[in-house]
N, CA and C atoms as a LAMMPS dump frame, in Angstrom:
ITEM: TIMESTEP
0
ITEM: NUMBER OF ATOMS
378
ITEM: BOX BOUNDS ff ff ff
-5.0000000000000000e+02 5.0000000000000000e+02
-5.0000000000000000e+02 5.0000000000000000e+02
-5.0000000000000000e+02 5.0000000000000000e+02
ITEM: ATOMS id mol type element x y z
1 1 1 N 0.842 -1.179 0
2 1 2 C 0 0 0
3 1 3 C 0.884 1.24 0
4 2 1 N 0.647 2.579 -0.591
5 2 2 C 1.518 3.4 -1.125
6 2 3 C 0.296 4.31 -0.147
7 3 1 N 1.353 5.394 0.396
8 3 2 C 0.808 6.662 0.991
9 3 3 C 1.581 7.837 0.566
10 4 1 N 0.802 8.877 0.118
11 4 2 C 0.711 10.2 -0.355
12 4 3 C 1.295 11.01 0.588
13 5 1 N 2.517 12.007 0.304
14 5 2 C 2.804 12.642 1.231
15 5 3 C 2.988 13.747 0.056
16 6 1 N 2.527 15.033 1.096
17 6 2 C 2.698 16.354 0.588
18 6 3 C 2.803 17.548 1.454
19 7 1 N 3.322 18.331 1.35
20 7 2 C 3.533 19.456 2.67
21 7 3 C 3.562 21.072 2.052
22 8 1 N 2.975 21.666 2.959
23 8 2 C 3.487 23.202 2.084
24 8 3 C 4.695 23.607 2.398
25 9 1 N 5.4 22.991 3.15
26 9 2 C 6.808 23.663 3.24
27 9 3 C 8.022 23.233 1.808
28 10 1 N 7.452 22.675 1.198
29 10 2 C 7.805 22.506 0.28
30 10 3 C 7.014 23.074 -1.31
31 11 1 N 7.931 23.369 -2.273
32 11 2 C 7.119 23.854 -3.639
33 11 3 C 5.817 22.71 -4.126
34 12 1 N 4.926 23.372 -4.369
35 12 2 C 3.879 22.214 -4.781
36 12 3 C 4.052 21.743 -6.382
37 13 1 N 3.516 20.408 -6.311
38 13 2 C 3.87 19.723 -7.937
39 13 3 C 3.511 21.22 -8.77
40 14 1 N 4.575 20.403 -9.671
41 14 2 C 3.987 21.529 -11.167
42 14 3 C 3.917 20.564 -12.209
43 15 1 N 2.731 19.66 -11.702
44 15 2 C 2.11 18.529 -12.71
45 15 3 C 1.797 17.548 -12.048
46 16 1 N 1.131 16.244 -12.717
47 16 2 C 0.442 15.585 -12.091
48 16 3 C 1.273 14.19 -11.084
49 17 1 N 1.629 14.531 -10.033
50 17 2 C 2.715 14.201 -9.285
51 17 3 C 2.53 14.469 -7.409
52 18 1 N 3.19 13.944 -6.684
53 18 2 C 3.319 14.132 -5.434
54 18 3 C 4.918 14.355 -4.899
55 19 1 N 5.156 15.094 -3.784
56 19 2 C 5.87 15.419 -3.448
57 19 3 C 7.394 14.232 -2.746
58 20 1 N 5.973 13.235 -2.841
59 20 2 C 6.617 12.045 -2.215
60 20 3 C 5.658 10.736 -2.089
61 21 1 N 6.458 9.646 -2.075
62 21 2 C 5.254 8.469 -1.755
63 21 3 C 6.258 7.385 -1.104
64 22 1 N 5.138 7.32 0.151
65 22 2 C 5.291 6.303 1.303
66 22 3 C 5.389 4.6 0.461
67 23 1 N 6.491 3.967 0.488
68 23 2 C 5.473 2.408 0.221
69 23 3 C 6.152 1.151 0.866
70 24 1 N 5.171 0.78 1.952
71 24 2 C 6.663 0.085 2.782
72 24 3 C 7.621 0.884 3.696
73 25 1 N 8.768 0.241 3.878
74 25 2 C 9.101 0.769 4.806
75 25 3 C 10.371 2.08 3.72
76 26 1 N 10.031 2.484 2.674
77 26 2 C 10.528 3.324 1.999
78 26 3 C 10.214 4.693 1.718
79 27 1 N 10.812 5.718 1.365
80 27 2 C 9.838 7.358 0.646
81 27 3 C 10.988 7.341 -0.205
82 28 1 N 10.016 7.818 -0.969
83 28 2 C 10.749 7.991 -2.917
84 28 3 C 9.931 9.146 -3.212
85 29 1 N 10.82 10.414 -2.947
86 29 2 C 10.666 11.819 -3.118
87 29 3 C 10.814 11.886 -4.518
88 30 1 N 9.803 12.719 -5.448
89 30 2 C 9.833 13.398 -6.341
90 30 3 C 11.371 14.453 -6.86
91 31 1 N 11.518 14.33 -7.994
92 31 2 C 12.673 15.427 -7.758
93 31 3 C 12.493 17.045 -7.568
94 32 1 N 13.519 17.391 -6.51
95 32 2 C 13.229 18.549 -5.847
96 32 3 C 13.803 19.566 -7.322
97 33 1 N 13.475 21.041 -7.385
98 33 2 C 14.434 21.966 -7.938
99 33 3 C 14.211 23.283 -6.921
100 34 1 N 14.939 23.656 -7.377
101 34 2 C 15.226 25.366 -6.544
102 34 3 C 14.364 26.233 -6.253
103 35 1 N 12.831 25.925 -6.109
104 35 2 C 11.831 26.971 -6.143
105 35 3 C 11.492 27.116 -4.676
106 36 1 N 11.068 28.402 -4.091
107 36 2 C 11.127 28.966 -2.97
108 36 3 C 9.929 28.739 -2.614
109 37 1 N 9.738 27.832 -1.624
110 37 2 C 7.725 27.428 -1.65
111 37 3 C 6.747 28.825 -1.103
112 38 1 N 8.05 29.668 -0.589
113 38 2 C 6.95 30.678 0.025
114 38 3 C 6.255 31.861 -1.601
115 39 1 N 7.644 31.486 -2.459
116 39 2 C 7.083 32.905 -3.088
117 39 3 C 6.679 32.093 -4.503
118 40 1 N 7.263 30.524 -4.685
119 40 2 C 6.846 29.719 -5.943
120 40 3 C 7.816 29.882 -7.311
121 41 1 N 8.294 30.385 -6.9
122 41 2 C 9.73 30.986 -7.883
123 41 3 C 11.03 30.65 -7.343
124 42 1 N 12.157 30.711 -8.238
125 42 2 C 12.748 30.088 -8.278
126 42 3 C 13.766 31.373 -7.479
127 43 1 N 14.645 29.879 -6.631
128 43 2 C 15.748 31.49 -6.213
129 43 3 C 16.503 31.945 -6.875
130 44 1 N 16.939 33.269 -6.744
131 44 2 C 18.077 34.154 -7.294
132 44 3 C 19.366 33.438 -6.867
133 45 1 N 20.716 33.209 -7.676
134 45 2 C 21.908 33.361 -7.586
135 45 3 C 22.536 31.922 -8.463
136 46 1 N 23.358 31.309 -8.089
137 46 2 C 23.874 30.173 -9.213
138 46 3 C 23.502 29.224 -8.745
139 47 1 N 24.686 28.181 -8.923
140 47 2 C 24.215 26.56 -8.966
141 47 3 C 24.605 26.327 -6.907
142 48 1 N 25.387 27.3 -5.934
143 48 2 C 25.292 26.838 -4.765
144 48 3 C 23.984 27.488 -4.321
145 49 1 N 23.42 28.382 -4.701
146 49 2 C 22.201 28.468 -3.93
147 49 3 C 21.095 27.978 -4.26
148 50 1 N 21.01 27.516 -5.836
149 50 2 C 20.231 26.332 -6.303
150 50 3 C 20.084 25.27 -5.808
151 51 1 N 21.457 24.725 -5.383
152 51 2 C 21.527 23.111 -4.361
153 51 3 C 20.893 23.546 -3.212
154 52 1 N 21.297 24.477 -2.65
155 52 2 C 20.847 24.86 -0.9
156 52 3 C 19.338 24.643 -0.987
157 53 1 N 18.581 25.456 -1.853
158 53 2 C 17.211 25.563 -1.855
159 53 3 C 16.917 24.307 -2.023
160 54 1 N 17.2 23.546 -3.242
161 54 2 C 16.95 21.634 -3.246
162 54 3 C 17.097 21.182 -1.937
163 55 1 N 17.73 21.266 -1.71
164 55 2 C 18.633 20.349 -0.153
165 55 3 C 17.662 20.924 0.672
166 56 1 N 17.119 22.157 1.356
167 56 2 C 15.904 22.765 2.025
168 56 3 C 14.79 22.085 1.358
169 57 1 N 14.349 22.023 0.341
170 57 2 C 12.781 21.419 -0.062
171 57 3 C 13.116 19.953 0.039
172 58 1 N 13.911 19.216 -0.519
173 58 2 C 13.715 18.135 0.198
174 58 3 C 13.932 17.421 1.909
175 59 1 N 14.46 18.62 2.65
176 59 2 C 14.547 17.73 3.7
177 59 3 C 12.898 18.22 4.059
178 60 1 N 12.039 19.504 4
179 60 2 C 10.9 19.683 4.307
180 60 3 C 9.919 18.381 3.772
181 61 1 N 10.286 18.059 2.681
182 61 2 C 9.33 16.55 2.348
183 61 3 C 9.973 15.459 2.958
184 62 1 N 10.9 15.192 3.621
185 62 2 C 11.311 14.322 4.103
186 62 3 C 10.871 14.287 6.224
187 63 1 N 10.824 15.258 6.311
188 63 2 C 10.126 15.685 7.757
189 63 3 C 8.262 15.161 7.703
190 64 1 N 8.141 15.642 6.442
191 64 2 C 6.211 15.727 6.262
192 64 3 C 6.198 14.013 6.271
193 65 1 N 7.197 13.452 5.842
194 65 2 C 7.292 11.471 6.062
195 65 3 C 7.499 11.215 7.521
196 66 1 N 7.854 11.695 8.31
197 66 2 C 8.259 11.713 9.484
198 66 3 C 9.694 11.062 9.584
199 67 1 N 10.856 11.828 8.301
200 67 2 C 12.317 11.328 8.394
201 67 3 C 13.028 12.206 8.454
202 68 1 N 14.166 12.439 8.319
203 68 2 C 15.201 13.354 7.987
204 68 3 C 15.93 12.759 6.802
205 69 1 N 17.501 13.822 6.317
206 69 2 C 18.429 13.599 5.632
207 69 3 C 19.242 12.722 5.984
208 70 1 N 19.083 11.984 7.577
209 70 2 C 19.482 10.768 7.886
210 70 3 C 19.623 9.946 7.066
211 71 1 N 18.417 9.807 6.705
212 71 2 C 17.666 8.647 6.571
213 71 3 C 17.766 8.246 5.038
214 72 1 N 18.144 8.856 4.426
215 72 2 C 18.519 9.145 2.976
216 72 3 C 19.449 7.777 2.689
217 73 1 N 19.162 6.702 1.675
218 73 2 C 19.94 5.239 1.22
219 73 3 C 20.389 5.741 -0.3
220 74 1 N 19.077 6.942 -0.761
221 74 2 C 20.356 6.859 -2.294
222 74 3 C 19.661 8.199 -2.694
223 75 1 N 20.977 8.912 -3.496
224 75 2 C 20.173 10.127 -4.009
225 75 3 C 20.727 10.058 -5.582
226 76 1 N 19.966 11.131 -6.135
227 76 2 C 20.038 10.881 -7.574
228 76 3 C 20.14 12.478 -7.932
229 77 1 N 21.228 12.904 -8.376
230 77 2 C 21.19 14.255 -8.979
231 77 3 C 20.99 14.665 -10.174
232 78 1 N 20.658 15.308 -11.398
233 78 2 C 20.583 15.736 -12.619
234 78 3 C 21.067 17.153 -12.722
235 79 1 N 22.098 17.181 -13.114
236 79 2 C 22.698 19.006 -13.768
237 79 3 C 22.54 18.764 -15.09
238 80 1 N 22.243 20.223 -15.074
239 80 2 C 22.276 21 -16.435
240 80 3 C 23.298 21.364 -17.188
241 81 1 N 24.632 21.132 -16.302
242 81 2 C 25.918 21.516 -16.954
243 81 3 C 27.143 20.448 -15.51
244 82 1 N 27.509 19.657 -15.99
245 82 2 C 28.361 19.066 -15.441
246 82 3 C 29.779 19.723 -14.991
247 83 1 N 29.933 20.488 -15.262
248 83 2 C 30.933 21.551 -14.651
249 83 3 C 30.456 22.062 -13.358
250 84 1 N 29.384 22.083 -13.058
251 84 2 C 29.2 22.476 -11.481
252 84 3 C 29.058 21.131 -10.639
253 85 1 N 29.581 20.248 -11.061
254 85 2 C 29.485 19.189 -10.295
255 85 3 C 30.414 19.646 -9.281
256 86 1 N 31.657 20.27 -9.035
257 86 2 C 32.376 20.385 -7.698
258 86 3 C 31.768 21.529 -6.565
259 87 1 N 30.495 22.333 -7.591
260 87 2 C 30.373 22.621 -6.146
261 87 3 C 29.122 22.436 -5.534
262 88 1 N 28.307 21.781 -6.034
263 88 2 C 27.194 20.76 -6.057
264 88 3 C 27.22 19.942 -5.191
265 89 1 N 28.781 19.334 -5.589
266 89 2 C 29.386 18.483 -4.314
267 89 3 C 29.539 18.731 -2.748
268 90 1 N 30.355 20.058 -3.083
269 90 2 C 30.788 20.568 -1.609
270 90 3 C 29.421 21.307 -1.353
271 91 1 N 28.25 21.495 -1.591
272 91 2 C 27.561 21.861 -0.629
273 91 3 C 26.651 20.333 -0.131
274 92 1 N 26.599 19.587 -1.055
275 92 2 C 26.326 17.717 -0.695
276 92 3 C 26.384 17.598 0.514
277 93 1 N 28.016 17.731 0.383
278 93 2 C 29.073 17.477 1.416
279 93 3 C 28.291 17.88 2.962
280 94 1 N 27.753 19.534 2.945
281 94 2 C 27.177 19.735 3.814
282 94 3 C 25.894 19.535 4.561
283 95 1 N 25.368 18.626 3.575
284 95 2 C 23.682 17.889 4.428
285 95 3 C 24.483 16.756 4.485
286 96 1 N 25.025 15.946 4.242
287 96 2 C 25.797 14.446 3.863
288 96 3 C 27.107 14.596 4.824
289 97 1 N 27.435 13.767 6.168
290 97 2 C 28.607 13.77 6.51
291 97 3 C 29.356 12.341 5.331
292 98 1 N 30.339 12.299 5.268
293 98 2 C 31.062 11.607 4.233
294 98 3 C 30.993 10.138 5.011
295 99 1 N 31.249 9.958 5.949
296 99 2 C 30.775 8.423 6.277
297 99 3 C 29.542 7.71 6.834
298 100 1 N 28.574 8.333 6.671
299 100 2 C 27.113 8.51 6.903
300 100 3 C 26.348 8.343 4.787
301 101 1 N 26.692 9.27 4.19
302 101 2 C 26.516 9.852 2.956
303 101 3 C 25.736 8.426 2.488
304 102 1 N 24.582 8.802 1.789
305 102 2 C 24.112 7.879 1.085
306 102 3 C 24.362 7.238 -0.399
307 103 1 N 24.147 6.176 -0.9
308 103 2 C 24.657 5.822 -2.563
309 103 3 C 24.173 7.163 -3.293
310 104 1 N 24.772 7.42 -4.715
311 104 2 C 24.347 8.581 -5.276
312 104 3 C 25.314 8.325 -6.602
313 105 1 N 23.913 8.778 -7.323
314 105 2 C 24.468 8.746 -8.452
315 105 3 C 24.035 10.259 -9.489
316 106 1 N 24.76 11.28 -10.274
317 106 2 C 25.071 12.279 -10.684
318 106 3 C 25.296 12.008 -12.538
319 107 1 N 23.878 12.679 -12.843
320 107 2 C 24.524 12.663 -14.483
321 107 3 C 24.015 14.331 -14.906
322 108 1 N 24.648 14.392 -16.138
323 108 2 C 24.098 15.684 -16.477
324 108 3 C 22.856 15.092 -17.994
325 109 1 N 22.359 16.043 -18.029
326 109 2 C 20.985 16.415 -18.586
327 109 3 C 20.685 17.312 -19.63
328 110 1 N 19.849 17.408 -20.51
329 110 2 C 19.885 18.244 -21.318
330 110 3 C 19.447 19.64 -21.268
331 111 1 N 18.491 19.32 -20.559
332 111 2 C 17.173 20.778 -19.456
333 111 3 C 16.933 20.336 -18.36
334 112 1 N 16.045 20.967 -17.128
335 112 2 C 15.657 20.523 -16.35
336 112 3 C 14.65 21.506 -15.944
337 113 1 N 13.539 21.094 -15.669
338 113 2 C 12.299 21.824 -15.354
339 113 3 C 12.782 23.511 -14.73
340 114 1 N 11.862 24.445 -15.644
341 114 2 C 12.462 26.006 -15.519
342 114 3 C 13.618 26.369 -15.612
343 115 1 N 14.092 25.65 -16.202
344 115 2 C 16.086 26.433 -16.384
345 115 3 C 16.42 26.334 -15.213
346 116 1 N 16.107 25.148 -14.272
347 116 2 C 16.898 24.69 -13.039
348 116 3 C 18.413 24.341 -13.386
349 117 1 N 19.383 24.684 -12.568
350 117 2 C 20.628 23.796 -13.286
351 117 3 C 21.018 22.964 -12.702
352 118 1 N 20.098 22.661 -11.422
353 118 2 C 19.818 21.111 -10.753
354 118 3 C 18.784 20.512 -10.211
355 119 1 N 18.593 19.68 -10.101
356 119 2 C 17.31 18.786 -9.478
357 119 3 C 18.357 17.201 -8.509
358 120 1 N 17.645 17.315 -7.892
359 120 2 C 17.558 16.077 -6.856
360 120 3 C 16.69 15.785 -6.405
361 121 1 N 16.432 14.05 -6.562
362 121 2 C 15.155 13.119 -5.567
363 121 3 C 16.362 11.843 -4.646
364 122 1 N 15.87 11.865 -3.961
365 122 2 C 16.546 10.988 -2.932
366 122 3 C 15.043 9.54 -2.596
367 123 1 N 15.761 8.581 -2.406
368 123 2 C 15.255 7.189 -1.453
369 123 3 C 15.444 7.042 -0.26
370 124 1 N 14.318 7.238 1.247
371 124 2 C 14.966 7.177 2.157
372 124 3 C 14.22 6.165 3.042
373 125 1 N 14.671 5.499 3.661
374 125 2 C 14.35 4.244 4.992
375 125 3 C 13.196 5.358 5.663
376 126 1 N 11.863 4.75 5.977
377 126 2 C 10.821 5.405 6.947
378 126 3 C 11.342 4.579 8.131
């Protein structure tokens, strides 16, 4: 049985989608991008304050499951330009301690919803 999770602290779908879904003892978050749930737009500045805002909307859908960034077994990134992979990384680095850090896998992409120049969905243990 699959349960629906959705929260306003996070950006709401922009399509026919949920923020997240319970199934088992798993949550398989939607992929996050950079949009500011209070104002619905996307934040101002480059690809580290793009991650920050991702990394903020998904741990808010990951709380509305009743988990954290703990709890995180695999994440999945998509850039828009593979050259910001190092600092994509080092802000990773900062929700992710390095021997804690979950599997993850990083490709680049051709677009990504609104001229995001990243997106992340993560898998995490309920």
């Amino acid at each position: 049985m699959k349960h629906i999770i959705n929260t306003k602290n996070a950006p709401a779908p922009i399509g026919p989608y949920n923020q997240a879904v319970k199934s088992g003892h798993l949550i398989y978050t939607s992929g996050q991008i950079p949009i500011d749930p209070e104002t619905g737009t996307m934040v101002d500045g480059g690809i580290r304050e793009q991650t920050i805002q991702v990394f903020e909307n998904l741990k808010a859908v990951l709380e509305a499951a009743g988990c954290t960034l703990e709890d995180t077994i695999k994440a999945t990134v998509f850039l828009a330009d593979m050259d910001d992979f190092p600092e994509v990384n080092t802000v990773y680095a900062e929700y992710f301690g390095e021997e804690t850090a979950p599997a993850r896998s990083t490709v680049q992409v051709a677009a990504l919803p609104k001229g995001s120049l990243v997106e992340i969905e993560l898998v995490a243990k309920a």
